[in-house]
C-alpha positions as CSV (number, residue, x, y, z in Angstrom):
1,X,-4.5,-71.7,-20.9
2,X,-2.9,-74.6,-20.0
3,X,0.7,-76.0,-20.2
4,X,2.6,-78.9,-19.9
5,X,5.4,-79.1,-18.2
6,X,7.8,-79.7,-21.0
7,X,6.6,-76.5,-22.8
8,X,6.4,-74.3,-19.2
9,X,9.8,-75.5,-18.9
10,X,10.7,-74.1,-22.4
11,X,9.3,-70.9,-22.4
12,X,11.3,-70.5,-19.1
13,X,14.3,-71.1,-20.0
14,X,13.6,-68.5,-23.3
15,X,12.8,-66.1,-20.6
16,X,16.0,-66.5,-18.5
17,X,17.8,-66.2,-21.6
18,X,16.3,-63.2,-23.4
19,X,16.4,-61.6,-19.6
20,X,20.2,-62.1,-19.6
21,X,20.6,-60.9,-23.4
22,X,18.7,-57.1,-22.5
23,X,20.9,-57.4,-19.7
24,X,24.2,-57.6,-21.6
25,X,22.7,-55.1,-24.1
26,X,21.8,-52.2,-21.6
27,X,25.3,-52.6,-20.3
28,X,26.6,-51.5,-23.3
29,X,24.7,-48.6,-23.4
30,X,26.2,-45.4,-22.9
31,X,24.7,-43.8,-19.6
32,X,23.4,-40.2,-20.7
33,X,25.2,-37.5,-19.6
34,X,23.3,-34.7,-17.8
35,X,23.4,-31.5,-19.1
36,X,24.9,-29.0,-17.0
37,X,22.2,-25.9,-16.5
38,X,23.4,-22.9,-18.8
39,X,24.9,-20.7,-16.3
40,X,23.1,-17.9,-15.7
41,X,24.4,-14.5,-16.0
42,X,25.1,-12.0,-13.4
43,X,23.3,-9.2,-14.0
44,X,24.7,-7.2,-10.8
45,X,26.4,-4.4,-13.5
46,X,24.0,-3.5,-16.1
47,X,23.4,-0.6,-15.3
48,X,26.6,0.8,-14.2
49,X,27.2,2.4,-18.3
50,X,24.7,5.1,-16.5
51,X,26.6,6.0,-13.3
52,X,27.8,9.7,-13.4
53,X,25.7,12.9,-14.9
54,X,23.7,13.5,-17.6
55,X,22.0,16.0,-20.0
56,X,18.5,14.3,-21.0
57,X,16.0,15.1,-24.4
58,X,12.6,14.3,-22.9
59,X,9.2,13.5,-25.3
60,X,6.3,12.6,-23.4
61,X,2.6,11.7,-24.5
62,X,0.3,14.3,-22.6
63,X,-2.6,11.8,-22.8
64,X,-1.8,8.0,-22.7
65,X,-4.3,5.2,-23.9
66,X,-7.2,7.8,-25.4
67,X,-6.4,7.5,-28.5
68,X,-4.6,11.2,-28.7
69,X,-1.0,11.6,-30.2
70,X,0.1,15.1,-28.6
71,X,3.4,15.2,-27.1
72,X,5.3,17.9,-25.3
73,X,9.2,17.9,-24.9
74,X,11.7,18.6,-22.4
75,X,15.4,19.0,-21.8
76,X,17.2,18.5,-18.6
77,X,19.6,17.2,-16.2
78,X,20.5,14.2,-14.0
79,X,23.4,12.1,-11.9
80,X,23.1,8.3,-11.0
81,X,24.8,7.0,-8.1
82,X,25.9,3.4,-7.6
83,X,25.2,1.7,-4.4
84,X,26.6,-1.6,-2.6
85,X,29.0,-1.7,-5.3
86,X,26.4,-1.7,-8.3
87,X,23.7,-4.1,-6.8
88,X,21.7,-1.1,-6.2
89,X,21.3,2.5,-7.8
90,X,19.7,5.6,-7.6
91,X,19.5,8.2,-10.6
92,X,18.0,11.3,-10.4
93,X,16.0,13.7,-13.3
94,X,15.0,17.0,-13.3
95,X,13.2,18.0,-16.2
96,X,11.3,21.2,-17.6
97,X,8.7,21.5,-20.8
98,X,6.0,23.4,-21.6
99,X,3.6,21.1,-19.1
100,X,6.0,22.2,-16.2
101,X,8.5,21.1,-14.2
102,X,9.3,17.1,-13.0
103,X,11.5,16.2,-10.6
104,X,12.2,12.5,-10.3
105,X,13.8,9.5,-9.2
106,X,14.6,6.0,-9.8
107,X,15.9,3.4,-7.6
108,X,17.3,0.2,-8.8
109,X,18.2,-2.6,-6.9
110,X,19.5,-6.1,-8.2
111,X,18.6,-9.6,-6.9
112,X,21.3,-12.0,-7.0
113,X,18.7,-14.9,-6.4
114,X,16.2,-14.1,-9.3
115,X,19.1,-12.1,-11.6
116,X,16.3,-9.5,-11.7
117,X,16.2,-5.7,-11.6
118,X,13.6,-4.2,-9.8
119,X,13.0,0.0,-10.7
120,X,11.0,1.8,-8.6
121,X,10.2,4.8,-10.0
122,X,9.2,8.6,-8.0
123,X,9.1,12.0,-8.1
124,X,8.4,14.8,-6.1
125,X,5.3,16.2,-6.7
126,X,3.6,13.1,-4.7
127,X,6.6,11.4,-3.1
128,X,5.3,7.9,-3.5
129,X,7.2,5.1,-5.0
130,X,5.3,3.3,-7.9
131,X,5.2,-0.6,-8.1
132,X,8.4,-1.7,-9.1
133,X,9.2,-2.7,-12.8
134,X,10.7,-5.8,-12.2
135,X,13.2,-7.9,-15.7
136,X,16.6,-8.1,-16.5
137,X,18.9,-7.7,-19.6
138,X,19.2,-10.1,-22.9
139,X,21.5,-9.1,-25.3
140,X,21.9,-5.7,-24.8
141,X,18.2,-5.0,-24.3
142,X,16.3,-4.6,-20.9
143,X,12.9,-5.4,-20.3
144,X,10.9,-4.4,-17.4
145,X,7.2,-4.8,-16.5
146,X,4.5,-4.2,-13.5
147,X,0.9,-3.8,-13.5
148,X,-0.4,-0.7,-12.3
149,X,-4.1,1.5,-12.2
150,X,-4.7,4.5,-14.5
151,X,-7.7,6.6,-14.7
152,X,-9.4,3.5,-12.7
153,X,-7.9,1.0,-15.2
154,X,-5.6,-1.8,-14.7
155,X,-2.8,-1.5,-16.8
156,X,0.6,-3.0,-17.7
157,X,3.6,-1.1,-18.0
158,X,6.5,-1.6,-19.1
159,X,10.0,0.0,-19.3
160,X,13.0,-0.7,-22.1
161,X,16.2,0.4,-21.9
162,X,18.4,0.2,-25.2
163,X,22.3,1.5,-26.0
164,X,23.9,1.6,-22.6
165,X,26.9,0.8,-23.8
166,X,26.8,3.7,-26.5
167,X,27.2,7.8,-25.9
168,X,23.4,7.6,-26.0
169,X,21.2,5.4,-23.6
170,X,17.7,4.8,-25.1
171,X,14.5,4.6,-22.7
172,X,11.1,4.4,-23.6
173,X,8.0,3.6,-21.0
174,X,5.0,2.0,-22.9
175,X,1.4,1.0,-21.6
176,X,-1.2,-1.7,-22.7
177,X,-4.7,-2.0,-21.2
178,X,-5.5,-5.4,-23.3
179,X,-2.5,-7.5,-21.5
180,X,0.0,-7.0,-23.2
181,X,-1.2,-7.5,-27.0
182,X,-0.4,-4.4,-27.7
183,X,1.5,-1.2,-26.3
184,X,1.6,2.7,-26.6
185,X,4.5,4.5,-25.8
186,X,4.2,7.4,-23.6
187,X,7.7,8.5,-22.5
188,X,11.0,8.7,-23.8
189,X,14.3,9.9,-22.9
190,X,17.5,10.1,-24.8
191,X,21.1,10.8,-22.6
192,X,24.1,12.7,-23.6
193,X,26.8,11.9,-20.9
194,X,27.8,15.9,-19.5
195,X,31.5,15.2,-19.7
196,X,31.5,14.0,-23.4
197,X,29.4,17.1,-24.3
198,X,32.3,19.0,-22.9
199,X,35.4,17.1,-24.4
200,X,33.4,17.7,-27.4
201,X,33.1,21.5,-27.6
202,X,37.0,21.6,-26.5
């Protein structure tokens, strides 16, 4: 469409002016603040409530993910020792029951980059470590996950650890074979600290 030059004129001048007016406005405007990012804990020490030696209650499922509910139980000892100052540990189990006798180890070491725990778990009869469980701590409560093959399957796994900061850490080992929807516990330990047991019959 045409204009004239009177009314092209006009509407330029309204331009110029509402230009000048959201000027003048956004001015005014507060800028918005960023956020600082939540600071992320440091997880370096969360496991140092289980440095020293221990008495352990063992239950474990004889048959995981068939359906069967037997358990055996166990009772036995174990140390953990911190390393590089608590960013790594390694705590030992030995354990007997009526399936036999397990000898085992986990090592733990912390990554100040991710503010992850990775657990490798062992034990003697084969000497091989196992993919790690790799999480971290939120309120109190420690997840820890990997994916791993049994009888042929792929599986997840995962490991929580509960009350490290009572007399009596909690740890259970679960497994899903549907991703996660669900999960099965196979393993679980209770801890009684050995110097504790012994103030206590004093």
């Amino acid at each position: 469409m045409w204009l004239g030059k009177d009314t092209a004129g006009y509407l330029l001048l309204s331009f110029l002016c509402l230009s000048q007016t959201l000027v003048a406005q956004s001015s005014t405007i507060p800028p918005q603040t960023q956020q600082p990012n939540a600071e992320v804990r440091d997880g370096q020490h969360d496991f140092d409530a289980l440095i020293g030696k221990w008495k352990y209650h063992l239950k474990r499922r004889v048959h995981p993910l068939t359906g069967s509910n037997t358990w055996v139980e166990g009772e036995g000892t174990g140390a953990c020792f911190k390393i590089w100052d608590g960013g790594a540990e390694l705590d030992t189990i030995e354990v007997n029951g009526p399936t036999g006798h397990i000898e085992g180890l986990t090592l733990r070491t912390y990554n100040p980059q991710s503010h992850q725990w990775r657990l490798y778990w062992t034990n003697r009869k084969n000497g091989t470590l196992d993919p790690p469980q790799i999480g971290e701590f939120k309120d109190g409560r420690g997840e820890f996950f990997a994916q791993d093959t049994i009888n042929g399957r792929t599986i997840l796994i995962r490991y929580v650890w509960t009350g490290l900061a009572t007399p009596s850490p909690h740890f259970e080992q679960s497994f899903s074979d549907d991703g996660g929807k669900t999960w099965e516990v196979n393993w679980i330990t209770d801890q009684t600290r050995v110097e504790d047991e012994a103030k206590a019959a004093q």
